[in-house]
Structures are given as C-alpha cells and as structure tokens.
ZATI-817899 format. One record per residue (C-alpha): x, z, y. Coordinates in steps of 0.5 Angstrom, whole numbers, plus 500, padded with zeros to 3 digits. Layout:
N
u / w / v
X / Z / Y
...
***
This chain:
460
u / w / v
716 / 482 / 415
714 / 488 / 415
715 / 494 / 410
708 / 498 / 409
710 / 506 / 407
702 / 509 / 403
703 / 516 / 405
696 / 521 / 402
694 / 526 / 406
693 / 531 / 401
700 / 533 / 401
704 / 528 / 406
707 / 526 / 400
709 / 517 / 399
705 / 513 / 395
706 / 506 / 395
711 / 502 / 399
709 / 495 / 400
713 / 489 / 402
708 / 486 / 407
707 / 477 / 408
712 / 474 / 412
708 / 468 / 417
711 / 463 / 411
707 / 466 / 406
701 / 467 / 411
701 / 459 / 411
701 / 457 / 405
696 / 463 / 403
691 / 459 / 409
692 / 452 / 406
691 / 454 / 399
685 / 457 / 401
682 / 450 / 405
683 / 447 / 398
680 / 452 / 394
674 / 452 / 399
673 / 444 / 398
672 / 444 / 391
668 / 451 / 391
663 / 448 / 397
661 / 443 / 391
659 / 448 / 386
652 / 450 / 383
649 / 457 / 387
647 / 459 / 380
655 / 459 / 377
657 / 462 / 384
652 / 468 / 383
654 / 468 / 375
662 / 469 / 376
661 / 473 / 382
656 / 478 / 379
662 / 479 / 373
667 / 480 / 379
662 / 487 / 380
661 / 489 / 373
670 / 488 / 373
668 / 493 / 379
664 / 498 / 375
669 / 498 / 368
674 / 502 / 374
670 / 505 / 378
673 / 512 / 376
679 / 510 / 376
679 / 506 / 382
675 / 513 / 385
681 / 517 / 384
686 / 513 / 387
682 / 513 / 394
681 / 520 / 393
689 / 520 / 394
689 / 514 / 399
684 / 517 / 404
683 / 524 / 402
675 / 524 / 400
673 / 529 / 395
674 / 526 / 387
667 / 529 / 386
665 / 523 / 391
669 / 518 / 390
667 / 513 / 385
659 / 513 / 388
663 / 507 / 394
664 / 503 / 388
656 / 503 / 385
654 / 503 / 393
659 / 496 / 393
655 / 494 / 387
649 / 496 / 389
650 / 492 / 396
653 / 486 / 392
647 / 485 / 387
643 / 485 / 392
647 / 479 / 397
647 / 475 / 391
640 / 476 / 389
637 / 474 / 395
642 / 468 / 397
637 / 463 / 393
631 / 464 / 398
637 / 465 / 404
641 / 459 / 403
635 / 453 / 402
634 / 449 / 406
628 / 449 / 411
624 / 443 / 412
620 / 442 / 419
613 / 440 / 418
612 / 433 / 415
612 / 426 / 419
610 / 420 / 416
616 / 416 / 414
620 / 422 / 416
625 / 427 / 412
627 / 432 / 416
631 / 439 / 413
635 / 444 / 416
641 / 445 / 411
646 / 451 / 411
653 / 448 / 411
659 / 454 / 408
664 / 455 / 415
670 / 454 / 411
675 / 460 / 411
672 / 467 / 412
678 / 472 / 415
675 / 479 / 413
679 / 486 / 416
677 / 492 / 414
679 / 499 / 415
680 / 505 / 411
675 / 509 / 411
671 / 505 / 405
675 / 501 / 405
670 / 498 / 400
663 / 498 / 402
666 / 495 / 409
669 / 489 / 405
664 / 488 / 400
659 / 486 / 406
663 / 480 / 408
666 / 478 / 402
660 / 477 / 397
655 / 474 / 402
661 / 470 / 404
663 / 467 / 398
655 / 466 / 395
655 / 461 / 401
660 / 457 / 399
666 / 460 / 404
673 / 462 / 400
675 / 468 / 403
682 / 472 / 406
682 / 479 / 406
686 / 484 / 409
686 / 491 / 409
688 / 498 / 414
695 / 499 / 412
692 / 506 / 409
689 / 502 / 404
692 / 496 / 402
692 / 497 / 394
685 / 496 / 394
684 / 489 / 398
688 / 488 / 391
684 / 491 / 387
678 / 485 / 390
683 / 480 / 388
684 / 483 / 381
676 / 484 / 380
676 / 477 / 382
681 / 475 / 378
678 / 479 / 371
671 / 475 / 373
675 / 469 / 374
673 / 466 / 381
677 / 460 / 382
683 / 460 / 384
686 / 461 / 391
678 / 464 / 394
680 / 469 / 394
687 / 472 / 398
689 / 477 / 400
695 / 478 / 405
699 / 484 / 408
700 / 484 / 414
701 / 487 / 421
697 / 487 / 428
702 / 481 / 430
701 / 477 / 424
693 / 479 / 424
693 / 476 / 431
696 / 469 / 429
692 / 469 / 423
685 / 469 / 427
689 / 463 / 432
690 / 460 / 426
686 / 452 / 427
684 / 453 / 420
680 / 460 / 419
673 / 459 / 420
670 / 466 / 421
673 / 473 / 423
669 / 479 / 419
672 / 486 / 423
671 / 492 / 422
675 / 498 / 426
675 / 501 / 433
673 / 498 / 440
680 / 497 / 441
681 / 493 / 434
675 / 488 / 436
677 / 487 / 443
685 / 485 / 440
680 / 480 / 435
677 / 478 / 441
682 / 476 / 445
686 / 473 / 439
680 / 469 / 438
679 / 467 / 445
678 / 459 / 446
677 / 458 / 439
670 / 457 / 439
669 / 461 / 432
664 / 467 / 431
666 / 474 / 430
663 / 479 / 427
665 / 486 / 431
663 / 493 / 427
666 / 498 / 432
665 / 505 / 434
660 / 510 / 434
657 / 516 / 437
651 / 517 / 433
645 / 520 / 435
640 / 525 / 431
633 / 528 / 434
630 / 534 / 431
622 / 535 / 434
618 / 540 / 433
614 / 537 / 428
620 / 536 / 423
622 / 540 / 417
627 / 544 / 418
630 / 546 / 412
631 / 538 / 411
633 / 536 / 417
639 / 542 / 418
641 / 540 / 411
641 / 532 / 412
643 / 532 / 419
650 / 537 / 416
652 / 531 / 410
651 / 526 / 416
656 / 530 / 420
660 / 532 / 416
661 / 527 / 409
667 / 525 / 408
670 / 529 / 414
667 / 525 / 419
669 / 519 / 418
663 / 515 / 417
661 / 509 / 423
654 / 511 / 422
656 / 519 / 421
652 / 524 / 426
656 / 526 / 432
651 / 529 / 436
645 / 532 / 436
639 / 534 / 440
633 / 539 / 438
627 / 540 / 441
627 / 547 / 444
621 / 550 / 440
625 / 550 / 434
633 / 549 / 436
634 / 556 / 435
632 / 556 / 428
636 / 549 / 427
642 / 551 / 429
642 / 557 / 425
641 / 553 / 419
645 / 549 / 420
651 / 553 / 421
650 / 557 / 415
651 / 550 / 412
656 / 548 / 414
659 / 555 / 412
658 / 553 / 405
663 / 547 / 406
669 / 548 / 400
676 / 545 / 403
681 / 544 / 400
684 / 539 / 395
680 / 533 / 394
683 / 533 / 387
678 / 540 / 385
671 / 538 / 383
670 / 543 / 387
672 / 540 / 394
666 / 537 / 398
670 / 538 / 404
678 / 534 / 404
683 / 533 / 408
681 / 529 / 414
686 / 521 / 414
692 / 524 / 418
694 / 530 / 421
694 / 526 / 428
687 / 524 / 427
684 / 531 / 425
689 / 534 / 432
685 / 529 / 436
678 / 532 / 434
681 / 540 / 434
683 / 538 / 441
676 / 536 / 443
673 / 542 / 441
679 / 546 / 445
677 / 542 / 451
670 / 542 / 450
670 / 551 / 449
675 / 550 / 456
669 / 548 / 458
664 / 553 / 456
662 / 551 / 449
661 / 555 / 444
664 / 554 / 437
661 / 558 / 431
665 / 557 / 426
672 / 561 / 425
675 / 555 / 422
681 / 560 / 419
676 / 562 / 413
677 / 556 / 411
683 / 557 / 409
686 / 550 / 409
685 / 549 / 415
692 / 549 / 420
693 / 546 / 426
697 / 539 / 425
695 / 537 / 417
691 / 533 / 416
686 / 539 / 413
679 / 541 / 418
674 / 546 / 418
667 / 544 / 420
665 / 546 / 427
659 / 546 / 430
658 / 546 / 438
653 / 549 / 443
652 / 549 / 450
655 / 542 / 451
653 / 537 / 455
655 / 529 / 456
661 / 531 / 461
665 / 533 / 455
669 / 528 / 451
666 / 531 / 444
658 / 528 / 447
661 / 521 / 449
667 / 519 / 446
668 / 518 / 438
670 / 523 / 434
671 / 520 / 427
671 / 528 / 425
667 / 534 / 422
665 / 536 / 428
658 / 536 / 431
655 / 538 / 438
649 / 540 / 439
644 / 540 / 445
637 / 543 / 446
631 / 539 / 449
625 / 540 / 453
621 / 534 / 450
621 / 526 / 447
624 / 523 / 453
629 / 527 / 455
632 / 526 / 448
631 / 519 / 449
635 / 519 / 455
640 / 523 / 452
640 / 519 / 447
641 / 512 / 450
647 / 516 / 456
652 / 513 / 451
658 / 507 / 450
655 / 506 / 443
649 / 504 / 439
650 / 503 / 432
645 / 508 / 429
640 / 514 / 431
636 / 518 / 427
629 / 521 / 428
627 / 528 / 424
619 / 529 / 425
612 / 528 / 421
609 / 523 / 425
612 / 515 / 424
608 / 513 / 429
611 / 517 / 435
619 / 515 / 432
616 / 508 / 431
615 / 509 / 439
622 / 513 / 440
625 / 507 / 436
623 / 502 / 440
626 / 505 / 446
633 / 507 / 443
639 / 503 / 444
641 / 502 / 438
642 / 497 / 431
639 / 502 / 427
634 / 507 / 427
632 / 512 / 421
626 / 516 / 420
628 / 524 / 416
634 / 520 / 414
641 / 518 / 417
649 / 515 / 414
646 / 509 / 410
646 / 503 / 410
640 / 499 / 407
642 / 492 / 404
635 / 489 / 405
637 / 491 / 413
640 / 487 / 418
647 / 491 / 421
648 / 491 / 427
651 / 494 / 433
650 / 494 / 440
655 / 495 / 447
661 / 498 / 443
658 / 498 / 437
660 / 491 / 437
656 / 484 / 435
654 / 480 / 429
649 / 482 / 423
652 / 484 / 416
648 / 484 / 410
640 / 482 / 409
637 / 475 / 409
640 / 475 / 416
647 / 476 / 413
648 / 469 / 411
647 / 466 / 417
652 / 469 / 420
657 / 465 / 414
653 / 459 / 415
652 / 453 / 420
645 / 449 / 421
646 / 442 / 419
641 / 437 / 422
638 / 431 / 417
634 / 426 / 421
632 / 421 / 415
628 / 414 / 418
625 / 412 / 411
***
C-alpha cells in the first residue's frame, strides 16, 4: 500500500499525506461497484439526470473553495481557478441535457410483422484516470456521460491531485447518488495496472501522456474493452495574411501561456505568414512581457509556478538546446524575478529562428514556451503543421472561413478552430489523432463510446 506525500509547487511545502488503497480495498471497491451498477442500469434517465444535476450544483456552492485548494495543489493563479468549476458545470449540463436524444433507441425502417430497434446498453464499470492539470474538467467528460448512461464509475486521480477525486465523491454524495457508483481509489501505477486487468472493469477513460496510455494499453491487451486514450499534444497556430493581428497575438499568447502551459490543447508552436510575421511577433512578446509571476495566491498573478521544478527544468532545457542551435529567446527571463533555475517557478519565452530539428517544435513541452516560424504561403504551413507525432487541435487565425474551411480538411488533427484555440466545446466531439490518442469524449458521440449496441429482432 502506498503512501501518496502532496507537495505544492508554491513553496515545495507538504500539503496532504495520503494512505493509498491496498489490492484487498481495490477489490472490494470493483465489487461494490457491479452491484451498484445492477440496480442503477434499472433506474428512469429522468431521475439520473435529476440527482446528477444536484451532484453539479453541490460543485457550484464550493467552487471558490475548491478553486483555491487547486491553486495550491497545482499552482494555477487564484484569480482563475474557480472558472474549471463553471467549465465542469457547463460541460455537465450539457451531457445531461442532451442524453435523452443520445441514448434512445433507434428504430430501422419498418417491416410488416417485424419490431426492429437498436438499444444502448450501459458497459458496467467505467475506470476513469485523470491528471492534474484540470483535474476536473478531464474527469468530468468521462464521469457524467458515464453515469447518464447507466454505468457506475471508479475514479482515479494524478498523485499531485488526489483530493479532488474526492471532492466528486463528495459532491456526489451531497446529491445522493446511489451509494457505491461512484468510488474512488488511491492507487499507484502498479495497482492502476491490475485494475484495468481486472475481468469486471468495462471501460478505461485515461487521460495523461503517450507514455501513460501505451501502460493503459498494454494493461488492457487481451481483454477485449475500449480504451479511451487522451494524450499528448503539440499544437499548432496559423497566423495568415488576412488575420487580425492584434487579436490573434493576444489569443494565440493566452493559448501558449494559460496555466504555464500546461494545457493539452495549449498552443506550442506557431507558424506566421511572412507578410505580417515581423509584426505578430513583435505583439506578441510584448504581451507575453506583461505576464505577473509570482504566487499564484496574489490576485495579481496571471502567471504561477509551473506543476514542479523537474518539469519547468525539461522546458528551460529546451530552450537552451534550442538557442545552442540558433535560436533566438526574446525574453530575459530574469525580469520576471521568480523566475530561477530548479523551481517550479517560469517566465514565458518566445523563440524565433527555429525549425522542426529542435525538440522545442517536435516533442511536447507542457510549459509557457512558444516557438514561432515564418512562412511563405498556406501550404507550406500545412506541411509544417501536419510534420508532427501529434494531432489533437490546430488553430487557424484569418478573415476567410472558407480558406480555414479548406486548410482544416488538410490537417491532421481531432480539431480545428478558427480565430479561436485552448477550448473545448461540449457539442463537439474530442478527439485526437497519431499520439494524440484514440476515442471521442463528449458531444452525442460521447455516449457512444460508454455504451453497447443491443439488436432486437422481434417476429411478431
């Protein structure tokens, strides 16, 4: 049984030392759960939806509450943290409110004589894993869609935020769900491993790096389930000539640099037509100049201290390599003045004069870092944009929806937005593609993925 230590990368101080599950508890908590799930499969859509709402407005009382202990668990700024509780909400209602038409059965045409439907049966238990940097907003498009369709859910969540997987039991609790549909479990790689063995888990939601979801897979091999795999990313921005600058600097900035980076949609590289890339960059950096680093307890802070000092040290030795390699940072990150080798703590940067031989344009950064390119026309930022192990969202700034109509349909990717970036729209299917991973969250098609197609053939 492991012991789980909480440390918050404000100050490296402890917050939580947490006892984790032994293998006897993880058993007992899968058994439960088939149970639980036998009697709620029998329950009426319309008191699903009735008590899970109530789980979401038990979410809304505590939003700033629960805002702040996540600032102090992953270091985003205060003054932002409680809007992942309204974006849990928002996605929520919307999975609810939609399950009616998602889930009914679909009748063929009919034959004289013949009944014929197509019936969406619940999986059983859904094994959702989530990370820690939203650790709600990850969770949340697993968790409610699952149990709207009649499945009982267990929950794990990144060590680095494992109060808040019991913050949904809580929330859960307070709406009174059921008891046993919703668990969470405390466990580590090994333990996570044997659970998705396990013969009676149904389905695995898993949301982290490439790394983490080819453990899931291999866990899973033989077993015959879906896997839902939301990976890595290194997305893509396209600036045009026809774009409008001033917005598309200040966009495509918060896109790389909104929660230090560490966002899976969040712009990592950028590529500007030549005809206005002179004048983009110059915006943006004096954007990113304006960043406030600091203590993500200030109201003032919009920029906080990265998850851990290992990982802001991954992302300051891309840029050295990068600058090795000849290109240029434009931001002296020793203004910033939290800013220091080995914390947690990271300016943003911007680099020019890269190119796709530089790790910094290739391999994921998970950091406020954003490499910029200069190109010559549409196609050759479409090849740039396609030249990656990734494909999770891209983004195209112009005044012509047409012309990012016909760049979209060319990308390789599960998203394309238009003088937008970093959102996730619960109408829309989330997908990713190559190391992006595999499987569609949210949206109508969400639910197809939690649920089985039942043929009924009756001969009347």
């Amino acid at each position: 049984m492991t012991t789980f230590n909480i440390y918050s990368p404000i100050d490296n101080q402890l917050l939580h030392r947490i006892e984790g599950h032994s293998d006897e508890a993880i058993q007992e908590t899968i058994d439960r759960a088939v149970k639980a799930q036998a009697r709620w499969r029998q329950t009426p859509l319309t008191e699903r939806a009735k008590l899970l709402r109530n789980a979401i407005q038990c979410f809304m009382m505590k939003n700033i509450e629960l805002g702040a202990e996540l600032t102090s668990l992953m270091g985003r700024p205060i003054r932002y943290s409680a809007n992942e509780i309204k974006g849990l909400a928002e996605r929520g209602r919307y999975m609810i409110d939609i399950a009616q038409s998602a889930l009914q059965d679909i009748a063929p045409e009919r034959m004289p004589g013949m009944t014929r439907l197509i019936r969406k049966e619940p999986l059983g238990v859904v094994f959702t894993i989530a990370p820690w940097n939203y650790p709600y907003l990850t969770a949340v498009n697993s968790v409610i869609p699952a149990l709207m369709a009649g499945n009982a859910v267990i929950l794990k969540h990144s060590a680095q935020t494992l109060p808040v997987a019991d913050n949904f039991k809580r929330a859960f609790e307070c709406a009174e769900l059921p008891t046993d549909l919703l668990q969470v479990l405390h466990i580590d790689h090994q333990q996570t491993a044997a659970v998705v063995k396990n013969p009676s888990v149904n389905f695995v939601s898993f949301t982290g790096s490439v790394g983490g979801g080819e453990a899931i897979e291999a866990a899973a091999s033989g077993r015959f389930i879906g896997v839902a795999l939301e990976l890595g990313g290194k997305d893509p921005a396209y600036v045009r000539h026809d774009a409008d600058i001033d917005r598309a600097a200040e966009q495509v900035a918060d896109g790389a640099f909104f929660n230090s980076g560490q966002s899976c949609c969040g712009i990592e590289r950028a590529y500007v037509h030549q005809s206005v890339y002179e004048s983009f960059v110059a915006k943006i950096v004096a954007i990113a100049k304006n960043y406030v680093l600091g203590d993500p307890r200030d109201e003032k802070t919009t920029l906080g201290p990265m998850v851990n000092a290992k990982a802001a040290d991954f992302v300051r030795q891309q840029i050295a390599d990068a600058v090795a390699q000849g290109a240029t940072a434009h931001i002296d990150p020793t203004t910033f003045g939290y800013d220091k080798p080995g914390t947690a703590y990271m300016a943003p940067q911007i680099l020019t004069g890269v190119d796709h031989t530089m790790s910094l344009m290739t391999e994921e950064s998970f950091g406020p870092v954003l490499g910029i390119m200069s190109v010559e026309s549409d196609e050759q930022a479409i090849e740039q944009m396609n030249d990656s192990a990734f494909g999770l969202t891209a983004s195209i700034w112009t005044g012509d929806t047409d012309t990012a109509m016909t760049i979209g349909n060319r990308l390789e990717t599960g998203t394309v937005f238009m003088n937008r970036c970093d959102y996730l729209d619960p109408a829309l299917p989330w997908v990713g593609v190559k190391q992006s991973g595999r499987g569609c969250a949210l949206s109508a098609l969400g639910y197809d993925q939690l649920t089985r197609p039942k043929s009924f053939n009756l001969n009347e």
